[in-house]
N, C-alpha and C positions, 0 to 999 in steps of 0.2 A: 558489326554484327548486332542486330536487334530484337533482347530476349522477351517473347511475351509475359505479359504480366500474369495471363491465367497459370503458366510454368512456375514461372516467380514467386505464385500466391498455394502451391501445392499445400496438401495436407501436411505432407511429412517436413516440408520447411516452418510449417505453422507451429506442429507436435515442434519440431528441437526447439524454436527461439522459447515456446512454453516453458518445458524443462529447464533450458538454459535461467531463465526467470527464476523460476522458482527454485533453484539450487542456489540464488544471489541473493534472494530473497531467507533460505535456512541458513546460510552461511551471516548472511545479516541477525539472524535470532541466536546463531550459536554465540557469535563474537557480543550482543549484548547481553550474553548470562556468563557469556567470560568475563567482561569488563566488572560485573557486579557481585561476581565469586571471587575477584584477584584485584580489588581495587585499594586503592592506600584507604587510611583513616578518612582524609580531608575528601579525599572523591566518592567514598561512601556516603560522608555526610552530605552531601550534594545534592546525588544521586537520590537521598532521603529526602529531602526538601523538599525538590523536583515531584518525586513519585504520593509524598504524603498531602503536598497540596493540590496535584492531580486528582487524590482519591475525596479531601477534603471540600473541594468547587464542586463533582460531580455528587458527591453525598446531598449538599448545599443547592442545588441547580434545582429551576422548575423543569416540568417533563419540556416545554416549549425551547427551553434556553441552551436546554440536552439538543435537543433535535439543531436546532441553529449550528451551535456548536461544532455538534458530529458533523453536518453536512456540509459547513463550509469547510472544516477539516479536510475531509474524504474528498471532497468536490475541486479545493483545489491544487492537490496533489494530480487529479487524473485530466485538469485544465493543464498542467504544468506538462504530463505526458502527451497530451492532444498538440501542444503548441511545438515540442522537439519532436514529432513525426515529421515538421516540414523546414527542417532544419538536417544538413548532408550529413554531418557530426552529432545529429542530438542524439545517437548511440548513447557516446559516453553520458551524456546527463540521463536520457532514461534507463541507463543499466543502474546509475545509484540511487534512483526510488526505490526499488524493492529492498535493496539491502537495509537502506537508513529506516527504512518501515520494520523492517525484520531486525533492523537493532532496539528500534525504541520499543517492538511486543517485547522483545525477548529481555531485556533491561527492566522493562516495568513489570512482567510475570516473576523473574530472576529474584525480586529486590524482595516484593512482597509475599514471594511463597518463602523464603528463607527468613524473612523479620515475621510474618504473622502464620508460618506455618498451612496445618489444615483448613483455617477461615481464609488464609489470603489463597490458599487454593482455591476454594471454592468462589472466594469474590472474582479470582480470572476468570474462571471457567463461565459464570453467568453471567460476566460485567462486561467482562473484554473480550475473551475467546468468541461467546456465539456471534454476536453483532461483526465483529472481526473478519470470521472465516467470509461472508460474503466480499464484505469490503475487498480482502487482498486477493480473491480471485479477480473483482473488477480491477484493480492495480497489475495482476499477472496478463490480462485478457488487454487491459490497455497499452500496457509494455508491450507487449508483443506485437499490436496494430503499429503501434511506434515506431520503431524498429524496423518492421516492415518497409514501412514507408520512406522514412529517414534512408535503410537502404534502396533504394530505389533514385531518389533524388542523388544521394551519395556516386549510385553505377553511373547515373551521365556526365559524371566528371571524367569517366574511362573510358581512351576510344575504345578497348577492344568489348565490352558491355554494355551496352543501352537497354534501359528502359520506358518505355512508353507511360509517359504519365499524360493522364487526363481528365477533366470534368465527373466522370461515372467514378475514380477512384478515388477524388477530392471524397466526393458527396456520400461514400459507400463508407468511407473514414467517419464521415464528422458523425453518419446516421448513428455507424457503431458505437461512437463517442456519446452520442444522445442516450443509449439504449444504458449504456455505463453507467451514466451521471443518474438517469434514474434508476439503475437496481441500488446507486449508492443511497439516494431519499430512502428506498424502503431501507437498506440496512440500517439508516441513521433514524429511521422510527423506530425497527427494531430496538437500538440502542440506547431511545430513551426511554423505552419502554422498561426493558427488562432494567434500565437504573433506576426508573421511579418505582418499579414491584420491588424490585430485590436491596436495594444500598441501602435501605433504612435497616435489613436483616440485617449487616455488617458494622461491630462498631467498635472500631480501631481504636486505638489511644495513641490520637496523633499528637 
């Protein structure tokens, strides 16, 4: 039996793998404000290092070194979902990008609204949060092509479901992967933007 792709590729199969994303993606943000609400001493102090010399380089950065920076960040995390769409199993690896994205917001917002309070609130909310919200929609929108795909390669290992893959679905992938990779540039000018306006307002006693 051979199910077409246009079936395959419906709205409502689109909508759940979304969801599904993004719930692995908040279960990723809850577990990294777990880990930094309930962590020992010594993995506190870490956790501190980590997150103060994070805020320390981007304080430090030129606006050019930001931008770099954030985009090869952002860029190859969504190269890494592009390459497990054509892969039968790269399910499993691209279900743990969202999460481990969704640990490390939630771990570094976690650390610093609890060690700096109302200024590490507000340093999330214009440092990390705005530039961010773009970014992990392109990670949820790439997961999901992902996914897609990967299923699809995956169903012609079973005789009783085939997929037709071809040429038009390569090319409709990679366009959409183009289209990603650049809303991440703007997000990542965003991002060094609003760090060269705003991180000098912030000034932590690291």
């Amino acid at each position: 039996m051979r199910t077409s792709y246009k079936k395959y590729n419906s709205i409502n199969y689109s909508k759940y793998i979304m969801i599904f994303i993004s719930i692995l993606f908040i279960v990723g943000f809850i577990y990294g404000n777990f880990i930094t609400s309930y962590s020992s001493e010594s993995l506190d102090k870490y956790i501190g290092e980590i997150v103060n010399n994070f805020i320390s380089s981007r304080n430090n950065q030129t606006i050019f070194k930001t931008l770099s920076y954030s985009f090869f960040s952002s860029g190859s995390i969504i190269l890494l979902s592009y390459l497990t769409g054509f892969w039968g199993i790269g399910h499993i690896i691209t279900a743990t990008i969202p999460i481990f994205k969704g640990m490390g917001v939630g771990l570094i917002f976690s650390y610093i609204y609890s060690t700096y309070q109302l200024k590490g609130f507000l340093y999330c909310i214009t440092i990390i949060l705005v530039p961010n919200l773009l970014y992990i929609l392109c990670i949820i929108i790439s997961c999901k092509e992902s996914i897609k795909l990967s299923s699809i390669i995956f169903a012609n290992f079973m005789p009783s479901k085939k997929l037709e893959i071809n040429n038009k679905i390569v090319k409709t992938y990679t366009i959409k992967h183009i289209i990603i990779i650049s809303i991440c540039f703007i997000s990542s000018i965003l991002d060094s933007l609003l760090n060269f306006i705003f991180s000098g307002l912030f000034n932590f006693n690291l």
